[in-house]
C-alpha positions in Angstrom: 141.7 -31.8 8.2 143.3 -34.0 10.7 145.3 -31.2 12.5 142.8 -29.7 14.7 142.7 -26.6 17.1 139.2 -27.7 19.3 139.8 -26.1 22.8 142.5 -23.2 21.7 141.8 -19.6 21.4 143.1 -17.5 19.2 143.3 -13.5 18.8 144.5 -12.8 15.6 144.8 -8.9 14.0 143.6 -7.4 10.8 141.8 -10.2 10.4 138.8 -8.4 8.3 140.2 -9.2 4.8 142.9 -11.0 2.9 145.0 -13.5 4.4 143.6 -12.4 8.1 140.2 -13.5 7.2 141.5 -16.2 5.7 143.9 -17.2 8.6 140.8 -16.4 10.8 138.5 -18.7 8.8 140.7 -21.6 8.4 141.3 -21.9 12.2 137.7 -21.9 13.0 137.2 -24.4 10.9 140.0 -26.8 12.6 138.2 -26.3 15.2 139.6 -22.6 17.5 137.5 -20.1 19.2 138.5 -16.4 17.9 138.9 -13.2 18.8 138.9 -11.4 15.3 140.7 -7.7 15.5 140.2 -5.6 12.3 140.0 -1.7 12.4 136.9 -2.3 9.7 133.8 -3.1 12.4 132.0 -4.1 9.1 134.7 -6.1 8.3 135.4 -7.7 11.7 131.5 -8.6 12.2 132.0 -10.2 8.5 134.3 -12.5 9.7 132.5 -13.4 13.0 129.3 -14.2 11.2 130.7 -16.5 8.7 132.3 -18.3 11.5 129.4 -18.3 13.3 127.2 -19.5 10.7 129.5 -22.5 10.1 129.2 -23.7 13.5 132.1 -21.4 14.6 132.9 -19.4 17.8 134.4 -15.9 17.7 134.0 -12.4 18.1 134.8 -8.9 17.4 137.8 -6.6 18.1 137.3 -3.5 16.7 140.8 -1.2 16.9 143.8 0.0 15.0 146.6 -2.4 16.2 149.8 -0.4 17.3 148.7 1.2 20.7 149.7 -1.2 23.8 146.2 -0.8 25.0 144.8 -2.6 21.7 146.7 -5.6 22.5 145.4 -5.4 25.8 142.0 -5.2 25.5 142.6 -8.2 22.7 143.7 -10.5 25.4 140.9 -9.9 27.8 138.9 -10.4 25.6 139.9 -13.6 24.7 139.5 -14.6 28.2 136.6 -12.8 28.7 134.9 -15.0 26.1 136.4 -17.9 25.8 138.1 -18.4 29.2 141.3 -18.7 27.9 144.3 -17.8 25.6 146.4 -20.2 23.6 147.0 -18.5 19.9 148.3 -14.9 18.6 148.8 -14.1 15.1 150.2 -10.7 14.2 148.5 -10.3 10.7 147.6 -6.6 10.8 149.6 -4.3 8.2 149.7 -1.4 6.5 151.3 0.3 3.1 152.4 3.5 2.4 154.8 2.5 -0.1 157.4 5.5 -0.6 161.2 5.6 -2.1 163.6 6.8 0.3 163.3 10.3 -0.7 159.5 10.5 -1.2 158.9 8.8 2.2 157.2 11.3 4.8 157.5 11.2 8.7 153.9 10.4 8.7 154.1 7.6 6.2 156.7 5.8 8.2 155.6 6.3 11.3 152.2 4.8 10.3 153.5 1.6 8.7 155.6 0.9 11.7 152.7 1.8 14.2 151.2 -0.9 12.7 153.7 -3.7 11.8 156.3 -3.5 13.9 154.9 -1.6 17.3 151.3 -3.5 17.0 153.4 -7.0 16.4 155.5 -5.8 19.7 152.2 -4.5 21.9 150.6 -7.8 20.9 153.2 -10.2 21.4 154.0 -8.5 24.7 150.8 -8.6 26.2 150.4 -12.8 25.2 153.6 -13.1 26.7 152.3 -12.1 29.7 149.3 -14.3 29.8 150.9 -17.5 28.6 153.9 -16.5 31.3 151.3 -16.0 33.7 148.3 -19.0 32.8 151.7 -21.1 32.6 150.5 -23.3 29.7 152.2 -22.5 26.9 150.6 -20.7 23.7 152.3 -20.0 20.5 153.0 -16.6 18.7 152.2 -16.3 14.7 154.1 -13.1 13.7 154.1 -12.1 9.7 157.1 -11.0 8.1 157.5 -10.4 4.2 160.1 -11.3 1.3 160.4 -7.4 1.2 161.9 -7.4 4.7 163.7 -10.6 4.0 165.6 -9.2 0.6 164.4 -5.4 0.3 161.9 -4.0 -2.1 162.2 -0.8 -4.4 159.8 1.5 -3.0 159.3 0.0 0.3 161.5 1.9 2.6 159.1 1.8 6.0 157.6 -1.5 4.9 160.7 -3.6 4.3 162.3 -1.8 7.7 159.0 -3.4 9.7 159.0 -6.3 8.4 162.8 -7.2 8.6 162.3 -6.1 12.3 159.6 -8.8 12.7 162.0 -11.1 11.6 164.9 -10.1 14.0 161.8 -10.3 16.7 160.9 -13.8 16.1 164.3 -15.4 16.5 164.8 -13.4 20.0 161.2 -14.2 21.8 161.7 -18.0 20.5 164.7 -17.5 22.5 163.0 -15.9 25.6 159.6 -17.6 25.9 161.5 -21.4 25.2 160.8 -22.0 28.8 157.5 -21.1 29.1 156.8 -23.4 26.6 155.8 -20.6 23.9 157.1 -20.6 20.5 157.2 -17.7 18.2 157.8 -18.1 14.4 157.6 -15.7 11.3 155.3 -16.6 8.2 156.8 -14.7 5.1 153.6 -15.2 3.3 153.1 -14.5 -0.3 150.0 -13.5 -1.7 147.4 -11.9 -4.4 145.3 -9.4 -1.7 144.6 -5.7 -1.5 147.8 -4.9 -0.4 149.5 -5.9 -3.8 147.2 -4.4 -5.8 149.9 -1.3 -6.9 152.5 -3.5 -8.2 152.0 -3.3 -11.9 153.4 -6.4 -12.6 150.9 -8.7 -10.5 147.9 -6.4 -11.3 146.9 -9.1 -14.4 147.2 -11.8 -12.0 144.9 -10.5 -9.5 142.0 -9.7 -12.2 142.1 -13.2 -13.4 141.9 -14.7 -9.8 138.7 -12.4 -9.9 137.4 -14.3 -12.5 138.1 -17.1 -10.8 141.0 -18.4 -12.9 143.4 -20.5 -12.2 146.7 -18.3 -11.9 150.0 -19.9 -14.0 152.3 -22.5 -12.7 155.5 -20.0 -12.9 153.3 -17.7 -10.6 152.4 -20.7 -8.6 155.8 -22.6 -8.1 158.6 -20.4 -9.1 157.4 -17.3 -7.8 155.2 -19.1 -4.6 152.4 -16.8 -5.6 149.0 -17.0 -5.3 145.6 -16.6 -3.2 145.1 -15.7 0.2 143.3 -19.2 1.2 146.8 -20.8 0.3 148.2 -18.9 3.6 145.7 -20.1 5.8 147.3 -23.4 6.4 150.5 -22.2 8.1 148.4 -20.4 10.3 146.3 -23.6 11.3 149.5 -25.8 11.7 151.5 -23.2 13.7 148.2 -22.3 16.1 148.6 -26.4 16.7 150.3 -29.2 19.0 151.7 -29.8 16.1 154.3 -27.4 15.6 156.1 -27.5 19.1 159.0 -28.4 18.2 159.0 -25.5 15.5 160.3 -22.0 16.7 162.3 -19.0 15.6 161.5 -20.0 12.1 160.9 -17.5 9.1 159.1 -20.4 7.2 157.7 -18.7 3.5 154.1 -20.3 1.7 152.6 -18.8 -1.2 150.7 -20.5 -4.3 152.2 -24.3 -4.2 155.7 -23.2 -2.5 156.9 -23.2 1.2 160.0 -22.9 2.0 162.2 -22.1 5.3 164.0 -18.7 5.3 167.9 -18.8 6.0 169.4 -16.6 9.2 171.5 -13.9 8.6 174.9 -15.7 8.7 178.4 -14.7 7.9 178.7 -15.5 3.8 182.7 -15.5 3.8 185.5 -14.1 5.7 188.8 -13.5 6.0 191.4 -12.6 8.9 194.4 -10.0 9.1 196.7 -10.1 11.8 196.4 -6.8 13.5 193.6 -5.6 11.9 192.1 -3.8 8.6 193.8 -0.9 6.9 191.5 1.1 4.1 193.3 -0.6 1.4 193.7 -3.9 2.8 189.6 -4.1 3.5 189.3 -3.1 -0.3 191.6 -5.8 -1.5 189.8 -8.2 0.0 186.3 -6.9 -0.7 187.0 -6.4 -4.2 189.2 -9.9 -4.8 188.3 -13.1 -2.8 185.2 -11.8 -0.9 183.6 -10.8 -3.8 182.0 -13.8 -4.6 180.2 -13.7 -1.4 178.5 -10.1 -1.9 174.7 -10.6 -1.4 172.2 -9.7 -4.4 168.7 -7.6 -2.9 165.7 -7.0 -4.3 162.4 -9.4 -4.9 162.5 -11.1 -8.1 159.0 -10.7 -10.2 160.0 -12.1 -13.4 157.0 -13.5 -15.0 159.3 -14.3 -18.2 159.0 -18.0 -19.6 
């Protein structure tokens, strides 16, 4: 690998399993120091050990991401141990996957605890130290296809991860000159968290088995293992990637791609404004072209 991380520390969440630990393994072996977050102490202590055992240096950071005092104590430690910050990736996530009307209080409040108000507690609190240590440092924050297009079922998830997205482009805009950049993976991959979509679920077995998954899943679709994450993660932690910020930059299976902004698709003007029926004229004649399709597209079909 000859993009290497030796010297930089890096606190990254929900790091215990699936793209985390992969995230979290990948970096160590280019070379970072870690502080490895996971609510699973098992799981966490996994992670650390491997490392370890490779030559690594990390440690554990047990705690449910969300509260502002996790992120805290995930930065000291970071200095505490390694004397210094450089690196935070906001990995950890939840599901409680829910249609509108089957979605709970506690269900939403839960995956946004976690997503979207552990990606603001931890980003806050790095802010803070790169503002203060005045040498830069680089924010990882994970978004999803569900929160770029919408997903059936996902009301709270698709809401936090859209948010993450909107969160990116404004701190790459606020921590520019501090020397900080902040981008969005929109990562794509066969993990514990997409084990209830049907569709995938024969996918996931035969990676299991340790087969190789299909070239539509692969290329078309950008999906496949967690280990085919990692790499975004060990560019973006890097020198690098400086000149790359407020990016939603998706990698899954053989595919990365870069995520368009929300721009204007089409418009038209009216002298003096809209009535009712001149705003459906329009809508339904020459702007109808530009109406956006939603959803994410699983079709495994030939």
């Amino acid at each position: 690998m000859s993009i290497r991380l030796d010297g930089r520390v890096v606190f990254i969440t929900g790091a215990g399993r699936g793209i985390g630990r992969e995230a979290a393994l990948a970096m160590a072996r280019a070379g970072a120091s870690l502080v490895v977050n996971d609510m699973d102490a098992d799981a966490a202590e996994s992670v650390v050990n491997e490392i370890g055992g490779a030559g690594g240096a990390a440690v554990a950071h047990v705690a449910a991401i969300g509260p502002s005092s996790s992120a805290e104590e995930g930065v000291a430690m970071a200095i505490e141990s390694f004397g210094r910050l450089d690196v935070v990736a906001c990995n950890a996530g939840i599901l409680r996957d829910r249609t509108l009307w089957n979605t709970s209080d506690e269900d939403f409040d839960a995956v946004i605890e976690t997503h979207l108000r552990g990606t603001f507690t931890c980003a806050r609190a790095a802010a803070r130290q790169f503002r203060a240590a005045g040498q830069g440092g680089r924010l990882i924050l994970v978004s999803s296809i569900a929160g770029q297009r919408g997903n059936f079922g996902q009301t709270a998830y698709s809401a936090a991860k859209a948010g993450i997205a909107g969160l990116a482009r404004t701190w790459s805009l606020e921590l520019a000159r501090a020397g900080v950049t902040v981008n969005a993976l929109v990562p794509n991959a066969l993990t514990a968290m997409t084990d209830t979509i049907s569709a995938l679920k024969p996918f996931a077995e035969m990676m299991a088995r340790g087969e190789a998954l299909p070239e539509k899943l692969r290329q078309d679709l950008g999906i496949g293992g967690p280990e085919n994450v990692a790499a975004a993660f060990v560019y973006l932690a890097s020198e690098r990637s400086a000149d790359v910020t407020g990016q939603c930059i998706g990698i899954g299976g053989d595919r990365l791609s870069i995520w368009a902004h929300p721009v204007e698709a089409a418009h038209r003007l009216r002298t003096g404004g809209w009535t009712a029926d001149a705003l459906a004229d329009a809508l339904e004649g020459p702007l109808a072209d530009a109406r956006q399709g939603v959803g994410v597209d699983l079709n495994l079909e030939p």
